[in-house]
N, C-alpha and C positions, 0 to 999 in steps of 0.2 A: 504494500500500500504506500501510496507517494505520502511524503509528508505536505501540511499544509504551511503555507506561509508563516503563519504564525508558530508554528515551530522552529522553522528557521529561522526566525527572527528572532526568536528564545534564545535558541543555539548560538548563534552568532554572539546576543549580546552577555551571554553568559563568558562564552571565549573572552569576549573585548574587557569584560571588566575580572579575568584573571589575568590578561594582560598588563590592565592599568595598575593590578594590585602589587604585581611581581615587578612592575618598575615602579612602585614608589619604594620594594626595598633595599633597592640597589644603594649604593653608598654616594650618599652627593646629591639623589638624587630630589629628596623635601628638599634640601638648600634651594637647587637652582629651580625648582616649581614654586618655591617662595619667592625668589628674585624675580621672576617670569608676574606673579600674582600683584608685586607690588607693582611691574610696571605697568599695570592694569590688562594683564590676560587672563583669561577664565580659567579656572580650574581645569572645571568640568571637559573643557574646548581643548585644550592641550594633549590631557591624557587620553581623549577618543581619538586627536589624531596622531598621536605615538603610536597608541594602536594599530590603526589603522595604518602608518607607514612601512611596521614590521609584520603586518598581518596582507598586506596586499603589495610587495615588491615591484611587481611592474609598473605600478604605477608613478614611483618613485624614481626607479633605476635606470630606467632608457632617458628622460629627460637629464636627470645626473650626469650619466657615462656623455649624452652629446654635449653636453658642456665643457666636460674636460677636454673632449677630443677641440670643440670649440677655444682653448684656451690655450692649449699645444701649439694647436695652427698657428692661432697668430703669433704664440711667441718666435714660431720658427719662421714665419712672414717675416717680424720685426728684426729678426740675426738677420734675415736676408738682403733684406733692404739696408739694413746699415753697412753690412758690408759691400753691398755694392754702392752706395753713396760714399763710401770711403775711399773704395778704388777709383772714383769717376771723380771725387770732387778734391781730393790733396795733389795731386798731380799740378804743375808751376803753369801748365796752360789750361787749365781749367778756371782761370778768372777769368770773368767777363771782359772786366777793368784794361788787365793785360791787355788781351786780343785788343779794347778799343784803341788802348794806344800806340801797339802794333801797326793795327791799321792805319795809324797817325789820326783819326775818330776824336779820340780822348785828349787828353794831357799826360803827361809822364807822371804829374805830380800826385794824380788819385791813383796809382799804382800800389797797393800796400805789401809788405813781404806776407809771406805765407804764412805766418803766425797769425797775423792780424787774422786772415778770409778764411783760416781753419774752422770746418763745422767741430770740429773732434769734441765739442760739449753737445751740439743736437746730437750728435752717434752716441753720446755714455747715456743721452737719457732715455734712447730708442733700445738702448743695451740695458737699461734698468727696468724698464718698462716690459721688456721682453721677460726676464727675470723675475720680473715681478707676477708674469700671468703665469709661466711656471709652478711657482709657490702656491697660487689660486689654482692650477692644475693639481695639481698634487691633494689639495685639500680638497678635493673633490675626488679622487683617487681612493683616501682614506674611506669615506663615506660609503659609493657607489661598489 
């Protein structure tokens, strides 16, 4: 005989609230559903979706995992482009400035050495940034 809805609704919520019982004995774990409460979250709202995230995985998981892979990419977009902005833009004719006064266009005198028109601070912070989604890669890694 099929069960009727209302049994699995029984069933279910009986699961859910062993659930929420068995994580609130974990250690840490009243602390930070206090910190949660005082910053005005529901009790109740929390621990149905704890439940809930460990009781239905895919619903969680596949949105997770594309993010990481989401966060991978660009970091290795951002290596890519700096290094090629690197190799394209320190090079002695890659100033505009230069060429214009090559061309005799310019003056001689807006001409700056290579120190001055070095990007090598936009490259550290495309190199940090890239670093940076790694790290957010990675915390998603743990989780997923």
């Amino acid at each position: 005989m099929a069960e009727s809805w209302q049994e699995i609704y029984e069933r279910r919520e009986s699961r859910d609230k062993e659930l929420e019982r068995r994580m609130l004995t974990l250690p840490g774990s009243q602390r930070n559903l206090k910190t949660l409460v005082k910053a005005g979250a529901s009790e109740a709202r929390i621990l149905r979706l704890l439940a809930f995230a460990v009781s239905e995985k895919n619903f969680w998981q596949k949105p997770m995992r594309r993010k990481k892979r989401e966060f991978e990419s660009l970091a290795n977009q951002l290596d890519t482009v700096a290094k090629h902005a690197q190799r394209v833009s320190v090079g002695p004719l890659s100033n505009g400035i230069l060429w214009l006064a090559i061309l005799g266009i310019g003056p001689w005198d807006d001409v700056k050495g290579s120190a001055k028109a070095d990007p090598t601070w936009m490259l550290r912070l495309m190199r940090a940034y890239a670093k940076n989604c790694r790290g957010q890669s990675k915390s998603f890694r743990q989780v997923a």
